[in-house]
C-alpha positions as CSV (number, residue, x, y, z in Angstrom):
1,X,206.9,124.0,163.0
2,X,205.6,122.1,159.8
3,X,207.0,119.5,158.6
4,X,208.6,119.4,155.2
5,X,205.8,116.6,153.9
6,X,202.9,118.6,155.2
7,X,203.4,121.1,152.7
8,X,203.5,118.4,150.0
9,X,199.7,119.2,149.7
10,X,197.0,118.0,147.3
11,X,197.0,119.8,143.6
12,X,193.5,119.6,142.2
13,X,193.5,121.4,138.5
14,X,196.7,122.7,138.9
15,X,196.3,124.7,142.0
16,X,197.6,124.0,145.7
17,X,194.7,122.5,148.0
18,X,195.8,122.5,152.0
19,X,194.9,119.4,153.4
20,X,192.8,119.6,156.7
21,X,194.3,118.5,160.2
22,X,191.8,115.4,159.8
23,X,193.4,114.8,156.1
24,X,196.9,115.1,157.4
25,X,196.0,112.5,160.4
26,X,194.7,110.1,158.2
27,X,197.6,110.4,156.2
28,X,199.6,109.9,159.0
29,X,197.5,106.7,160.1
30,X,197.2,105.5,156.8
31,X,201.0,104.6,156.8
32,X,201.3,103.2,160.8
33,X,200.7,99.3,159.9
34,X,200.7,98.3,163.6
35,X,197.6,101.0,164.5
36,X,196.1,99.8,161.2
37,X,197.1,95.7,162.4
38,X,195.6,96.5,165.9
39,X,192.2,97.8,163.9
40,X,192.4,94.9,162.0
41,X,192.0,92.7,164.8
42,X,189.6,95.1,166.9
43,X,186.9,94.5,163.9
44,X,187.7,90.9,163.3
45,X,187.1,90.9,167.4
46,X,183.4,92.9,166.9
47,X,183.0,90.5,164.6
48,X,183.5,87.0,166.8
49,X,181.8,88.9,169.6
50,X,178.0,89.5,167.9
51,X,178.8,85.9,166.5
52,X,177.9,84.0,169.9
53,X,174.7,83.1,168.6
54,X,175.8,81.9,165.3
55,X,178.3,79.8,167.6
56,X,176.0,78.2,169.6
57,X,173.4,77.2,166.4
58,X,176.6,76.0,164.6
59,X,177.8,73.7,167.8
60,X,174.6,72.6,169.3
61,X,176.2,73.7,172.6
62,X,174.3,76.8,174.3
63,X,176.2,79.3,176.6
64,X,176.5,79.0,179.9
65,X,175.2,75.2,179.4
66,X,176.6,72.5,181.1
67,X,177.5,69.1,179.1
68,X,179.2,65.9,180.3
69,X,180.8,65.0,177.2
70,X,182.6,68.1,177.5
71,X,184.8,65.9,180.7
72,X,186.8,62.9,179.8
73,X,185.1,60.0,181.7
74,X,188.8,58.3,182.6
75,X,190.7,62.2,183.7
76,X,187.5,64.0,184.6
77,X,189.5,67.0,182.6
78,X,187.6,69.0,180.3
79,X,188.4,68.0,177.0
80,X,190.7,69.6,174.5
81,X,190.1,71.0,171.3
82,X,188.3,69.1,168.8
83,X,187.2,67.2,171.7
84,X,184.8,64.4,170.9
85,X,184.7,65.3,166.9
86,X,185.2,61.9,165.7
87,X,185.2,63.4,162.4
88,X,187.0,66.5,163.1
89,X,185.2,69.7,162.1
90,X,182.7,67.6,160.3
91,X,181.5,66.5,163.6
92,X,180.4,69.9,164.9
93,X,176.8,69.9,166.2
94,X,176.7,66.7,167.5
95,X,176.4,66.9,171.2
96,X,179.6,65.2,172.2
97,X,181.5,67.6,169.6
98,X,183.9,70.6,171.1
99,X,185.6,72.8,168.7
100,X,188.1,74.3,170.9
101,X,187.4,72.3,173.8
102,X,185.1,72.5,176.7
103,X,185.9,75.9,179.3
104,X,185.4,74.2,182.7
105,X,185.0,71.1,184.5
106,X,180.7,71.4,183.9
107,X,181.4,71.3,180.2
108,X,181.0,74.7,178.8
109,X,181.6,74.9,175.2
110,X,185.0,77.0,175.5
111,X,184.1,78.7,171.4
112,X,180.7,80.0,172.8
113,X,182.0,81.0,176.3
114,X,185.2,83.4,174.4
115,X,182.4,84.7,171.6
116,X,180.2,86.0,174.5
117,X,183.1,86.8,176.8
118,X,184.3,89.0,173.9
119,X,180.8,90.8,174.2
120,X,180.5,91.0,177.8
121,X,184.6,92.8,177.5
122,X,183.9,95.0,174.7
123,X,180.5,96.1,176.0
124,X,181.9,97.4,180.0
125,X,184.9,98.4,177.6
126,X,182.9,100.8,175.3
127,X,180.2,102.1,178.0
128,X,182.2,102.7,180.5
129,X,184.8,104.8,178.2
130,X,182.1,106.6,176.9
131,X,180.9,107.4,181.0
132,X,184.4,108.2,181.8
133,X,184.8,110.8,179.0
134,X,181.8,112.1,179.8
135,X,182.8,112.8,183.5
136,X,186.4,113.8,182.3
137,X,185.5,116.3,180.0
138,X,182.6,118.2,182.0
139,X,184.4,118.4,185.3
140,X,187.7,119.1,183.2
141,X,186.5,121.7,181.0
142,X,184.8,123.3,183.9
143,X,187.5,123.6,185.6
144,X,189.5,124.8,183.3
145,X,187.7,127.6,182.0
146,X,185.8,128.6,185.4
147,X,189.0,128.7,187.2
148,X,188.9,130.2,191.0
149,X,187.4,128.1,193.8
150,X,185.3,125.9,191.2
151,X,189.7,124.7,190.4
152,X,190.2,124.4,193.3
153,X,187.3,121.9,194.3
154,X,187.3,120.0,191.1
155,X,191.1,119.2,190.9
156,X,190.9,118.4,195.2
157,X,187.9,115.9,194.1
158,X,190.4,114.0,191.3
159,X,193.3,114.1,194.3
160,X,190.7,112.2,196.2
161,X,189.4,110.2,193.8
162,X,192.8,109.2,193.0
163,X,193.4,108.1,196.8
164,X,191.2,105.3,196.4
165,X,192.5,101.6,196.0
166,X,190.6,100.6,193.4
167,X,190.3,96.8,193.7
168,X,189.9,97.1,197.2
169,X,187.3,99.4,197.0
170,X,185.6,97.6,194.0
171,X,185.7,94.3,196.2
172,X,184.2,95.6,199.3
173,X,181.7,97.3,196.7
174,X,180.7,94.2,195.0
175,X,180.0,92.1,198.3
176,X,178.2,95.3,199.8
177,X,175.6,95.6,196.3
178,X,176.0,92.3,194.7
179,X,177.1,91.5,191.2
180,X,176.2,93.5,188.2
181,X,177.1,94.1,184.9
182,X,176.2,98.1,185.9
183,X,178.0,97.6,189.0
184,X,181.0,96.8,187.1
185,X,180.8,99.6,184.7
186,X,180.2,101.9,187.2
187,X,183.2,100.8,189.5
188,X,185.3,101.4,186.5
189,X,183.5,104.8,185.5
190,X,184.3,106.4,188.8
191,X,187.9,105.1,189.2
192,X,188.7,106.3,185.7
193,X,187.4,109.7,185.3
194,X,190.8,111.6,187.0
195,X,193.1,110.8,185.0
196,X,191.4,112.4,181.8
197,X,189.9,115.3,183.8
198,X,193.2,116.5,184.4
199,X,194.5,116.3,181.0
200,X,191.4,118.1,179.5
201,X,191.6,120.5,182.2
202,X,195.0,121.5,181.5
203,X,194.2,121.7,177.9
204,X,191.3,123.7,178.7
205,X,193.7,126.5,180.9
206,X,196.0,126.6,178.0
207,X,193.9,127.2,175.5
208,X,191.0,129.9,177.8
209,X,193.3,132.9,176.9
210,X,194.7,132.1,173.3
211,X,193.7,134.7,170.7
212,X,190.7,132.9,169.3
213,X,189.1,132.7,172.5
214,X,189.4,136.4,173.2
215,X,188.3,137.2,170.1
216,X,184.5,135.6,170.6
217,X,184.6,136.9,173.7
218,X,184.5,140.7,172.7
219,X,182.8,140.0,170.0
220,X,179.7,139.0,172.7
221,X,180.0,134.9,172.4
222,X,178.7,133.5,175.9
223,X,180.6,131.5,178.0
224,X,178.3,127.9,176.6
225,X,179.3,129.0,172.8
226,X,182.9,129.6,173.5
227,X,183.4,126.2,175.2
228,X,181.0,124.5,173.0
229,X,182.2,126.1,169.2
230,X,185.8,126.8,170.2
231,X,187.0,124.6,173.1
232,X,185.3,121.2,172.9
233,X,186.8,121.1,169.3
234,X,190.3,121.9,170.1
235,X,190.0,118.4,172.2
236,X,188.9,115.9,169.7
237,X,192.6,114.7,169.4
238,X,193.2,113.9,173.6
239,X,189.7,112.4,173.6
240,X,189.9,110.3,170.8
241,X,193.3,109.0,171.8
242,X,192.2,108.5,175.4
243,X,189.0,106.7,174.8
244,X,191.2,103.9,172.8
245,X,194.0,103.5,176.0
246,X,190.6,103.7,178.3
247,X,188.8,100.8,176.3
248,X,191.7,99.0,177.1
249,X,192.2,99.5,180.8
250,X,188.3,98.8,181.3
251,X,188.5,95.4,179.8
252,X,191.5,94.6,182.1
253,X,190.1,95.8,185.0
254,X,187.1,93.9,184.4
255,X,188.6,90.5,183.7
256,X,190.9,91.2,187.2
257,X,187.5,92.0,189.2
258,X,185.7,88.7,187.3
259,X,189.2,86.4,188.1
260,X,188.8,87.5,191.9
261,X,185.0,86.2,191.5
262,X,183.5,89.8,191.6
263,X,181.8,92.2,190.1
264,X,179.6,90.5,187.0
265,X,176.9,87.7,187.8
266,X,177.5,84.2,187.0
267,X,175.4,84.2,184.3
268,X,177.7,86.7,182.0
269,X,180.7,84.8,180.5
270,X,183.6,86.7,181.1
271,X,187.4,86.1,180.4
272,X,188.4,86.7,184.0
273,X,186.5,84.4,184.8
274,X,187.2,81.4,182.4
275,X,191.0,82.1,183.6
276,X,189.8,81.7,187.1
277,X,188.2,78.4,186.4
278,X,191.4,76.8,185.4
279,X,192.8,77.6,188.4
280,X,191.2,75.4,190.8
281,X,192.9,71.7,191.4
282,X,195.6,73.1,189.0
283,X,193.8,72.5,186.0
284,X,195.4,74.5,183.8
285,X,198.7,72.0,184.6
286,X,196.6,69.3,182.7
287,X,194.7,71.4,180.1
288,X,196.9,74.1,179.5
289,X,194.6,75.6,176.8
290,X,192.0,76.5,179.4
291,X,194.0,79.1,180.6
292,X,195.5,80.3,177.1
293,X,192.6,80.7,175.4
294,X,190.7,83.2,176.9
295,X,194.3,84.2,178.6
296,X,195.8,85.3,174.5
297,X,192.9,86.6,173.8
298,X,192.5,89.1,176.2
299,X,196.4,90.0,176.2
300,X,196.0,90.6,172.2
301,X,192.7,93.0,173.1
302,X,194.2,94.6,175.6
303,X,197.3,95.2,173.5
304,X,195.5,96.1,170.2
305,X,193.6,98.9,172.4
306,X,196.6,100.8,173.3
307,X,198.6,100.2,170.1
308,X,196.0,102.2,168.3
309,X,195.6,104.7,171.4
310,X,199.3,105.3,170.7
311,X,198.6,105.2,166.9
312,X,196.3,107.9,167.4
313,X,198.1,109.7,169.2
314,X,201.0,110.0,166.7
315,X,198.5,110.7,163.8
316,X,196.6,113.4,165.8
317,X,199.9,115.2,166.9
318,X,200.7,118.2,164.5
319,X,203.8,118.0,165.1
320,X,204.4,115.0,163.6
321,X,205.3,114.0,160.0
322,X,202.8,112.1,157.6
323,X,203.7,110.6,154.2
324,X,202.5,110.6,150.7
């Protein structure tokens, strides 16, 4: 049933103007602050991420480099940050200089290693949603609308997929091919499709014999229009909203599968990975911030990822109210 606000529609000259389902949802959004905060951050987070460059002209420090004023000569601890700017930020460039400290014991400037970290996350993040959607909705809407023995095998193939240990299988994987940033998304691809192929596919059964459906079918519409012009659209709402949550659990498993020491060459700075670091000798007992750097920031990505999923969600369910 609509809700009391929804028919609170737009007047243009005088007369009543029925907002879209699009216009309602961005109404709806338009009035969630923590899905707007969460977006907030997500393009500030774009942002530091294509900045790693700019970081490493602006420090003097190149990724991945290693620098022994970035270890205090007396501790042999990475230094903190501001570490070495004898003139505070003033000081950044000079060789000695760390803004937010160095990442690891080789002296790693710990502002270039999170900018490209946050590339390397966001990148498996984004391509390996978009692979796992892809998947989901193909095998889902097939099944769905084909029904009979083509069911059958497609929803057996998620039970099995589903079987799988993932990080066991992604481990023994990794050893077996060697590290890759493909590799990686991959893994992720193939362990995420399920979960998303059965809600499309149960979408897709209860939507095959609505009214609108039958009605292009008598009126001649093959099987390819009715999915593509009818269907596909109807799913716009699970797929958006799934693609957010998905971005989210791609950048976590990536940074467990980098923290283990698999899955993404040394080469490619990684979160995981900068966590792991601190581990060794108990580091992070002595330098606290080389675990909560990299640590925050992928807890607040993470988090800002599903707080929008569930954003969307809210604002893409027509049931829900929206405000003026």
């Amino acid at each position: 049933m609509a809700t009391v606000e929804e028919f609170q529609d737009m007047q243009v000259d005088g007369m009543v103007v029925a907002r879209t389902p699009l216009q309602l949802a961005v109404a709806r959004l338009r009035h969630d602050y923590v899905a707007l905060c969460s977006l907030l951050f997500i393009a500030l987070l774009v942002v530091f991420a294509f900045a790693g460059s700019l970081f490493e002209s602006w420090t003097n420090h190149p990724v991945n480099k290693s620098n022994s004023s970035g270890v205090d000569d007396y501790t042999l601890l990475p230094v903190g940050p501001l570490g070495g700017c004898s003139n505070g930020l003033a000081s950044v460039g000079e060789p000695n200089c760390f803004v937010l400290g160095a990442s690891n014991s080789l002296g790693y400037d710990m502002l270039v290693q999170l900018s490209y970290g946050a590339r390397t996350s966001l990148t498996i993040g984004v391509v390996a949603t978009i692979l796992t959607v892809a998947a989901a909705l193909l095998l889902g809407v097939v099944a769905g609308y084909v029904g009979g023995w083509t069911d059958t095998t497609i929803a057996r193939l998620m039970d099995i997929v589903a079987a799988f240990p993932f990080l066991l299988f992604a481990v023994a994987a990794s050893v077996a091919f060697g590290p890759s940033l493909w590799f990686v998304i991959l893994i992720i691809a193939f362990f995420s499709w399920f979960y998303p192929g059965r809600i499309f596919r149960g979408e897709v059964l209860a939507l095959r014999d609505r009214e609108f459906v039958t009605a292009a079918r008598m009126l001649g519409a093959s099987n390819t229009r009715i999915v593509l012009r009818h269907l596909l659209p109807q799913l716009i709402g699970p797929v958006t909203v799934y693609a957010s949550l998905s971005i989210a659990g791609a950048i976590a498993a990536e940074a467990a599968l980098s923290y283990l020491g698999f899955g993404l060459p040394l080469e490619i700075p990684s979160w995981g990975r900068m966590i792991s670091d601190a581990v060794p000798g108990g580091l992070y007992i002595n330098a606290p911030f080389l675990m909560v750097f990299p640590g925050t920031l992928l807890i607040l990505t993470v988090l800002a990822f599903n707080l929008l999923g569930d954003g969307l969600r809210d604002a893409l369910d027509p049931r829900g109210g929206t405000q003026n």
